[in-house]
C-alpha positions as CSV (number, residue, x, y, z in Angstrom):
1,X,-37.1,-36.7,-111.5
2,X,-34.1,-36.4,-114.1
3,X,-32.7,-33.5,-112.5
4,X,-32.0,-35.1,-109.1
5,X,-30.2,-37.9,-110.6
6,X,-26.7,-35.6,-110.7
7,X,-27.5,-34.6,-107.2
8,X,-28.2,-37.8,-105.6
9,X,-24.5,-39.0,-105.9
10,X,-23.5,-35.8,-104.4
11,X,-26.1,-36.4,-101.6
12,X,-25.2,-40.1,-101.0
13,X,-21.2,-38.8,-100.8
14,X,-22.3,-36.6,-98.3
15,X,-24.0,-39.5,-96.4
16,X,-21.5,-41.8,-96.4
17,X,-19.0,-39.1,-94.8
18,X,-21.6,-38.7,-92.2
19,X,-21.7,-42.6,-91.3
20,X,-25.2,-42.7,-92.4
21,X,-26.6,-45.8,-94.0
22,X,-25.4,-49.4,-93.9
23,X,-25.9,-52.4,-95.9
24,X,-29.5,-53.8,-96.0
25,X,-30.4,-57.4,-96.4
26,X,-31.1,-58.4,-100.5
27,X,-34.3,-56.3,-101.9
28,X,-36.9,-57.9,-104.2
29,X,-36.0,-55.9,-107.5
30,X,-36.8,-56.4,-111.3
31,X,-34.7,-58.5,-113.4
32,X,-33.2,-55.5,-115.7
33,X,-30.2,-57.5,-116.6
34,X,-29.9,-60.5,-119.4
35,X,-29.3,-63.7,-117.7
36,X,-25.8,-64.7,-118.8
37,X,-25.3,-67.8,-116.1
38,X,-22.7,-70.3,-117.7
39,X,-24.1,-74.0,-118.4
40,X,-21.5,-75.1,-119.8
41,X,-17.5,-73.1,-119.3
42,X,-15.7,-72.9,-122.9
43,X,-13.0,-74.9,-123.4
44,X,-9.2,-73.9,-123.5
45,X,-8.5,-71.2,-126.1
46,X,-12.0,-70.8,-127.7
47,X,-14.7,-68.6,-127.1
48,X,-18.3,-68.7,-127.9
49,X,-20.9,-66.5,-127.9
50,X,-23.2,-68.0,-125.3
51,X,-21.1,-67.5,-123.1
52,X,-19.8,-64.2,-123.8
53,X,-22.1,-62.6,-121.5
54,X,-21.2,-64.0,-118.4
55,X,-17.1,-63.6,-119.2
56,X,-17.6,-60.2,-119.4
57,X,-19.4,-59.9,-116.3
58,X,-16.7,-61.5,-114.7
59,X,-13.8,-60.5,-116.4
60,X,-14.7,-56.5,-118.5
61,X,-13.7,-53.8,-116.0
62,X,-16.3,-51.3,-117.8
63,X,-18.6,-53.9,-117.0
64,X,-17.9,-54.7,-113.1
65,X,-17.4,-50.9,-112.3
66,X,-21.2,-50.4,-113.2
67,X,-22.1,-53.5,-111.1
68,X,-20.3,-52.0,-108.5
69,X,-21.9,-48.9,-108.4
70,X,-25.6,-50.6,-108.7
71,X,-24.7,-52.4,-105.8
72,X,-23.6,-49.6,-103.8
73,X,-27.1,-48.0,-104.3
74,X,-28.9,-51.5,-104.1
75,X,-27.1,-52.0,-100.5
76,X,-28.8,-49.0,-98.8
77,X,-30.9,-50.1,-95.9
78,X,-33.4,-46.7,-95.9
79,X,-35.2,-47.7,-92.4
80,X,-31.8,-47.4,-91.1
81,X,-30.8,-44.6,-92.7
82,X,-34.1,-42.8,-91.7
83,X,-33.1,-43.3,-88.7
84,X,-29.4,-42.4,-88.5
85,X,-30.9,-38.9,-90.4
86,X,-32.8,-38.3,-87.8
87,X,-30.3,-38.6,-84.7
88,X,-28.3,-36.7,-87.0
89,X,-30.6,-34.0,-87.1
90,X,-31.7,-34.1,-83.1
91,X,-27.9,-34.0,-82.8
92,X,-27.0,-31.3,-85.3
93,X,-29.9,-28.9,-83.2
94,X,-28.7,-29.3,-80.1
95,X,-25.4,-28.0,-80.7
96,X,-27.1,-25.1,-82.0
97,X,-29.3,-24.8,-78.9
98,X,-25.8,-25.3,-77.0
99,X,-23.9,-22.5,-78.8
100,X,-26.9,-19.8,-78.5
101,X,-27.1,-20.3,-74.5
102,X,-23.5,-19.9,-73.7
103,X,-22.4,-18.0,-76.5
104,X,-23.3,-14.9,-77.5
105,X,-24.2,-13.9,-81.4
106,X,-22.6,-17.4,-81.5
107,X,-25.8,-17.7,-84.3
108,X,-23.6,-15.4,-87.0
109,X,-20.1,-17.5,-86.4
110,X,-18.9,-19.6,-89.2
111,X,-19.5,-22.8,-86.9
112,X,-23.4,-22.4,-86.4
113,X,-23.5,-21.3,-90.0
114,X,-22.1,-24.2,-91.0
115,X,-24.3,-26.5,-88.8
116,X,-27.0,-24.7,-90.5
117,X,-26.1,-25.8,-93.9
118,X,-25.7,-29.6,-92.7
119,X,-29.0,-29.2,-90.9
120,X,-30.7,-27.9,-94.3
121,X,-29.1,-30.8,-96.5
122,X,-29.6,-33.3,-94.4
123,X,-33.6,-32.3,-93.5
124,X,-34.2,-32.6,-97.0
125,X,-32.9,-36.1,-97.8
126,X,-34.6,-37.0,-94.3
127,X,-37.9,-35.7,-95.9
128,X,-36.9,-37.1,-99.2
129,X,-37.2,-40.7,-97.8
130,X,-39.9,-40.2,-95.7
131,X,-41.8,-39.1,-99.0
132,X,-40.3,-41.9,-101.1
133,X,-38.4,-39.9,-103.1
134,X,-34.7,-41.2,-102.6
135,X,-36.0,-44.5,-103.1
136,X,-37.7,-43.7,-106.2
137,X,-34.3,-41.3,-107.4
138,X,-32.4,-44.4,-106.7
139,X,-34.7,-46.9,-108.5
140,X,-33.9,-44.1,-112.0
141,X,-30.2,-44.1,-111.2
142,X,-30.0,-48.0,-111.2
143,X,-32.4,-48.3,-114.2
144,X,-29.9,-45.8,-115.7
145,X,-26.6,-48.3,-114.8
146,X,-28.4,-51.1,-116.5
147,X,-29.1,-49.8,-119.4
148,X,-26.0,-48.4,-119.2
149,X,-24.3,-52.1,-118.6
150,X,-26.7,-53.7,-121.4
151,X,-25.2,-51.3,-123.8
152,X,-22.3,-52.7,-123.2
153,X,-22.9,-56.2,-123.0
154,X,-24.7,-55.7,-126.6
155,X,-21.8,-54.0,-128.1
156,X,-19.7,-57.0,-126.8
157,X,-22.0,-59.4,-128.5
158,X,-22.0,-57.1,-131.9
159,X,-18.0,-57.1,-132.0
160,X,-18.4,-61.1,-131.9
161,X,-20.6,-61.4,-134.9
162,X,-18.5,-58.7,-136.8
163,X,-15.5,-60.2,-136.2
164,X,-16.2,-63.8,-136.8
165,X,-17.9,-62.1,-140.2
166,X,-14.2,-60.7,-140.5
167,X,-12.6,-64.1,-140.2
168,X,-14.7,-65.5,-142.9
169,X,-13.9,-62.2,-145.5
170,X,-10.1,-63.3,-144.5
171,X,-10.7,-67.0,-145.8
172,X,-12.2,-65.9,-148.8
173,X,-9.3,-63.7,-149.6
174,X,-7.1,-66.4,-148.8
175,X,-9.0,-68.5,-151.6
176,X,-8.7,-65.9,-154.6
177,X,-5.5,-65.4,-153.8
178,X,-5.1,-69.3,-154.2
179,X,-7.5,-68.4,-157.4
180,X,-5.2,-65.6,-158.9
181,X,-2.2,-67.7,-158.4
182,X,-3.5,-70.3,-160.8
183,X,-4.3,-67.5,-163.1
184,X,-0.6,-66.3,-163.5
185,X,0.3,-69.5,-163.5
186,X,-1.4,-70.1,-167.0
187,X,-0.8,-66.5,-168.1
188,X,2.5,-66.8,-167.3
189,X,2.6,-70.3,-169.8
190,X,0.3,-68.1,-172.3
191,X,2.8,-65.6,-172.2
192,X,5.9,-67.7,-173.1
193,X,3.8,-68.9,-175.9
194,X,3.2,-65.8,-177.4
195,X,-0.7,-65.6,-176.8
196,X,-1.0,-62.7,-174.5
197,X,0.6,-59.4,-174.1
198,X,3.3,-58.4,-171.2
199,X,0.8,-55.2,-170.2
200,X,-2.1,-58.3,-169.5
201,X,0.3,-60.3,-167.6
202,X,1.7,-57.4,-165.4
203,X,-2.3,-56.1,-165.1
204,X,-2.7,-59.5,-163.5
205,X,0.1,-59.9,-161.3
206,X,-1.3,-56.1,-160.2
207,X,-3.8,-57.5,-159.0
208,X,-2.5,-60.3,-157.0
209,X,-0.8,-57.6,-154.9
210,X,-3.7,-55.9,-154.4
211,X,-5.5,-58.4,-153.6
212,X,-2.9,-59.4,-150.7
213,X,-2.4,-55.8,-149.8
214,X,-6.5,-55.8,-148.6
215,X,-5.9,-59.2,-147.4
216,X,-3.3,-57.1,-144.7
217,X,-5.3,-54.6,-144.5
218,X,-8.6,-56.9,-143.1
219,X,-6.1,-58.9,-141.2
220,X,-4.8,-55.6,-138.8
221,X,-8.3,-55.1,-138.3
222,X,-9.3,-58.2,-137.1
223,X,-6.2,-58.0,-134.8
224,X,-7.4,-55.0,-133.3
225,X,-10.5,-56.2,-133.2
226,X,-9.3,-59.5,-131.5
227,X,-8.0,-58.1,-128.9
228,X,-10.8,-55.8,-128.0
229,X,-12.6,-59.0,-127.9
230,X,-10.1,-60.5,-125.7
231,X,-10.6,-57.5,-123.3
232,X,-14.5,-57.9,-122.9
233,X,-13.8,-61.8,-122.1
234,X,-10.6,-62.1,-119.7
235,X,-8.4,-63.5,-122.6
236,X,-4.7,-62.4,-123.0
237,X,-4.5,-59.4,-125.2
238,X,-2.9,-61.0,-127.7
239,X,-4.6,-64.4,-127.2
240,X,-6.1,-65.7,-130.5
241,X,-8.9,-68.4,-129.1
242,X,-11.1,-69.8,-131.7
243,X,-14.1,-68.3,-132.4
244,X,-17.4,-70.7,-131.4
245,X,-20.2,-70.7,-134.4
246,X,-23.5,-68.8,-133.9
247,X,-26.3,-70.4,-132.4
248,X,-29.0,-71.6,-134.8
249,X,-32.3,-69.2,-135.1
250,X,-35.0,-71.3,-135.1
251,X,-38.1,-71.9,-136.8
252,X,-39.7,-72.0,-133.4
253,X,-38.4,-68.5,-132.8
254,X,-39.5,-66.9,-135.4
255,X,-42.8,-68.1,-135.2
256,X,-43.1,-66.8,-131.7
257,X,-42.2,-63.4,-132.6
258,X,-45.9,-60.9,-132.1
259,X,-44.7,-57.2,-133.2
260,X,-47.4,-55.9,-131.8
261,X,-47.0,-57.4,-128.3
262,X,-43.2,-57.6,-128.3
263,X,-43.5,-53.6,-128.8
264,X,-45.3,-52.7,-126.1
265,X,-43.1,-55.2,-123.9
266,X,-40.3,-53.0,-125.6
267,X,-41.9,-49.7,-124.6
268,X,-42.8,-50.3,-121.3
269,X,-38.7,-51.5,-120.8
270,X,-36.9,-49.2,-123.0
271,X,-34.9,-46.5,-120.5
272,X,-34.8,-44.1,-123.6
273,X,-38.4,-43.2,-123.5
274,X,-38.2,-43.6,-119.4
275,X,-35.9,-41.1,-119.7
276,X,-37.7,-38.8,-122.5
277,X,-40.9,-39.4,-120.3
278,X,-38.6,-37.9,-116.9
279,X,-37.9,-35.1,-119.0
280,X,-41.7,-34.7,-120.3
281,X,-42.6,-34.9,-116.6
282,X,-40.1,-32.3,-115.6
283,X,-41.4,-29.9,-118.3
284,X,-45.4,-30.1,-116.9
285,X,-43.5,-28.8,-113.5
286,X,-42.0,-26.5,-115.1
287,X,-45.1,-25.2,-116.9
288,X,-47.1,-25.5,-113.9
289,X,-44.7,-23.1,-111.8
290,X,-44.5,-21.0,-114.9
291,X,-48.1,-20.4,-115.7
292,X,-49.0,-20.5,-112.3
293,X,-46.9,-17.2,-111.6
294,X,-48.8,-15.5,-114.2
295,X,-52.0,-16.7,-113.3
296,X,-52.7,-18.8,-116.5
297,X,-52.9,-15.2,-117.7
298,X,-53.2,-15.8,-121.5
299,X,-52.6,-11.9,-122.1
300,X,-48.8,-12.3,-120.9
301,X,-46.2,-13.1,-123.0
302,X,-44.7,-15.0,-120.2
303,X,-47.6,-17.3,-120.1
304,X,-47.3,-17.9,-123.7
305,X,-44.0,-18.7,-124.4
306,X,-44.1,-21.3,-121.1
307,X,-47.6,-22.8,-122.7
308,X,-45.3,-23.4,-126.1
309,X,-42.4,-24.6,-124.4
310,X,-44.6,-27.2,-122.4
311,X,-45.6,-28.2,-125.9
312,X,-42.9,-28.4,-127.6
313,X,-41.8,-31.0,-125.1
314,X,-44.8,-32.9,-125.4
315,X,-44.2,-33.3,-129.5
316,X,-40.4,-34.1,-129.1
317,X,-41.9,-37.1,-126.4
318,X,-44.4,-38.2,-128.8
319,X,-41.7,-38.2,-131.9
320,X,-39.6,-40.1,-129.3
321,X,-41.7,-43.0,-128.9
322,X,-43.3,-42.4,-132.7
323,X,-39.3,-43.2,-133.6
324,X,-38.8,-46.1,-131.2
325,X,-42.1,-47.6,-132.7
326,X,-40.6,-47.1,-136.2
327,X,-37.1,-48.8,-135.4
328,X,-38.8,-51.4,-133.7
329,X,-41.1,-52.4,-136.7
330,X,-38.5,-51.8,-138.9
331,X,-36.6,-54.5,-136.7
332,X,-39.0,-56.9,-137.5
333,X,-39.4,-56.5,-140.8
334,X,-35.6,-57.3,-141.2
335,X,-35.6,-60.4,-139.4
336,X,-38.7,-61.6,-141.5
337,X,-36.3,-60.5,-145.3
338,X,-33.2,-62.1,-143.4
339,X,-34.5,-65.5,-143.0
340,X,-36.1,-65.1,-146.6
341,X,-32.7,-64.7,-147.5
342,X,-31.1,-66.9,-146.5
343,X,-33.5,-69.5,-147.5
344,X,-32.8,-68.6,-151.3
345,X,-29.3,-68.5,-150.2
346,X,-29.8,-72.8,-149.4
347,X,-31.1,-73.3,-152.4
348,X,-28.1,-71.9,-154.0
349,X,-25.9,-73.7,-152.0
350,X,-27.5,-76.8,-153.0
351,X,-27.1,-75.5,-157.0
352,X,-23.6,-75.0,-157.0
353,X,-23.0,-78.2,-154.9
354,X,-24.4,-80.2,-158.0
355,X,-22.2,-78.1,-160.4
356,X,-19.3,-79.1,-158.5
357,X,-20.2,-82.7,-159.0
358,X,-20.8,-82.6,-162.5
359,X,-17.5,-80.4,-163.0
360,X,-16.1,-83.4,-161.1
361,X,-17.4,-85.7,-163.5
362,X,-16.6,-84.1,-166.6
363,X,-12.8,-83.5,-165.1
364,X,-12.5,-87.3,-164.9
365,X,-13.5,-87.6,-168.0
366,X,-10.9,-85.7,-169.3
367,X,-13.5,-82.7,-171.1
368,X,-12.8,-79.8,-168.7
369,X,-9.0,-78.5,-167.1
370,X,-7.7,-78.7,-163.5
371,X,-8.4,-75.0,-163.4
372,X,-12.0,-74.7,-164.2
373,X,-12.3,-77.6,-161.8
374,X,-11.3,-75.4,-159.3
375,X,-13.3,-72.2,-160.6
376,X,-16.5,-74.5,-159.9
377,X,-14.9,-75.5,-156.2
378,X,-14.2,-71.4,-155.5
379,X,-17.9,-70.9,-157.0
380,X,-18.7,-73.5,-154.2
381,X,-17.0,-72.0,-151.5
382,X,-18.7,-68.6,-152.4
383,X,-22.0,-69.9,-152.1
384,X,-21.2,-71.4,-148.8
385,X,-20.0,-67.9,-147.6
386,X,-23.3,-66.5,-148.5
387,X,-25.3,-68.8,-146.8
388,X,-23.1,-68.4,-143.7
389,X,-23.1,-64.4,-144.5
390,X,-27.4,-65.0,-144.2
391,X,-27.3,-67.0,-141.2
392,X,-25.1,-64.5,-139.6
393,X,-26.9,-61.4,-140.6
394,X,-30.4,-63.5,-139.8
395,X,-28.9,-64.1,-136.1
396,X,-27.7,-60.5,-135.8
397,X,-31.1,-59.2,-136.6
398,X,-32.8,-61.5,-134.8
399,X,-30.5,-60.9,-131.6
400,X,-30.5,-57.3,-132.0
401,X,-35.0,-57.8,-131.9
402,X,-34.9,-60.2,-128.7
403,X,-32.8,-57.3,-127.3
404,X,-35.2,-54.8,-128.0
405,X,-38.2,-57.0,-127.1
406,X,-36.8,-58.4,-123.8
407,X,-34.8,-55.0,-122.7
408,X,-36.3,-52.0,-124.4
409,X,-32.8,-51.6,-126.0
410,X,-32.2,-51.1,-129.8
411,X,-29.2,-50.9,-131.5
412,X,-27.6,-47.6,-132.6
């Protein structure tokens, strides 16, 4: 139940000072854990998002710290810990025995006491794994790691696509700066001929340094965002590797995608409503005792206000999974408009990619300036970020639904 899991790292604590429980040979357990093996390593002083996974697993501290502790609950051998519990036990009475022969009263010293209370905690884990129920509070606490680990591997993943989206905003920056430049340039020539105002050429320089003042801005954030980034994945701090493309989503994929059987998948995996369900489950016991000590007695206020408690709890699980259900098809629905998107987005890449080349054209010929030359190339370059912008928001969506699908785990 959810209430043990505090105590059972007390109880295992107290186990280990006792010298009971050693490591057991590997148990058949369920895959709970994305499978982030490396096929291929990334080369020197880049970084890709395949692989990001796996560096972290090896290389995140947050990360191997939870490992370690699944392990240390995955390594207990409860045969031979059944057994060390109960020579512990046999042990622990006889002293008693031994004290009340040749001592008298010896049974109100602080010694036997204290043997008393060693006897009491131990009989119960002893009982708990003879009924399965360390086993099963262990099997919840690991569950719990996982998710726990998956989190973080996620938000790992999520700082990747954000800052490679980052990077891109920087470029474009770079590019009407480049763009505003050309702008004083004339304004500047406009100006010494008279044909525009001093407020209109300062308004313009204005925003030049405004426009480099965000540029800063964006770039102190992607530092600090870098070296997060460079934390999760064993990199120097202030290491700047090169950031690896997304992978492609697939038609294939998204024509494999069933809402309807992906959610249930997601249901059955999600810890959040394993966890609302342990807490559902602890409020029927609670109900049972309660009610049961009134007799079901539908007269006493005490019966009544335990019988509204017990369903309150049953609504808030029900509005739990009710609200997974929603995210989850609301998940779906996103990755279906994303790839819509970006769709329209190609064709008006493909647009502008023929205005370039008639701007091109007409520039050789001598009809149009250098300058609006170069307003059709930034037009380009802005239709390229959009379609990389779709593709990167598709890929996000769609990563953030296999996530769901495969580990019960949505995004906050």
């Amino acid at each position: 139940m959810k209430k043990k899991l505090t105590a059972l790292l007390l109880t295992l604590t107290l186990l280990s000072t006792l010298g009971i429980g050693v490591l057991a040979d590997e148990q058949e357990k369920e895959e709970t854990a994305p499978d982030t093996t490396q096929t291929v390593s990334d080369a020197a002083g880049t970084l890709s998002f395949e692989n990001l996974g796996a560096r972290m697993k090896s290389n995140y501290y947050t990360v191997m710290s939870l490992e370690e502790n699944i392990a240390a609950i995955e390594c207990l051998d409860y045969e031979k810990m059944y057994e060390d519990l109960r020579r512990s036990l046999n042990k622990i009475a006889s002293a008693q025995w031994t004290m009340i022969q040749m001592i008298p009263g010896s049974s109100e010293t602080y010694t036997y006491k204290s043997l008393e209370s060693q006897y009491d905690t131990l009989r119960k884990t002893f009982d708990d794994i003879k009924d399965g129920k360390l086993q099963q509070d262990n099997a919840d606490l690991v569950r719990q790691l996982r998710d726990a680990e998956n989190r973080v591997l996620m938000a790992g993943q999520t700082l990747y696509i954000s800052l490679l989206g980052l990077e891109e905003q920087s470029a474009a920056l770079d590019r009407q700066t480049a763009s505003l430049e050309r702008t004083l340039e004339e304004l500047s020539l406009r100006y010494d001929l008279g044909q525009i105002s001093a407020m209109a050429l300062r308004q313009a320089e204005a925003g030049k340094v405004q426009a480099e003042s965000g540029k800063a801005q964006l770039d102190a954030g992607i530092a600090q965002a870098r070296r997060q980034l460079n934390a999760m994945a064993g990199e120097a701090l202030t290491a700047v590797p090169s950031l690896q493309a997304l992978p492609a989503v697939t038609a294939e994929q998204l024509a494999a995608m069933d809402v309807e059987k992906d959610l249930e998948r997601a249901k059955s995996l999600s810890y959040d409503l394993y966890d609302a369900r342990l807490t559902l489950n602890d409020a029927d016991e609670d109900y049972k005792d309660e009610a049961g000590a009134h007799g079901y007695n539908e007269e006493k206020y005490e019966y009544q206000k335990a019988k509204h408690l017990w369903q309150s709890a049953q609504y808030t699980y029900n509005a739990a999974v009710q609200s997974f259900e929603l995210s989850f098809r609301t998940l779906y629905d996103s990755v279906q408009s994303y790839a819509s998107a970006l769709e329209a987005a190609k064709v008006s890449l493909e647009c502008r990619r023929g205005d370039l080349a008639a701007a091109q054209l007409r520039y050789e010929q001598g009809t149009i300036s250098e300058n609006a030359l170069h307003t059709a190339e930034d037009d380009l370059y802005a239709a390229q970020d959009t379609v990389s912008g779709a593709e990167r928001d598709l890929f996000t969506a769609y990563n953030n639904y296999r996530w769901a699908a495969d580990f019960g785990l949505l995004a906050g």
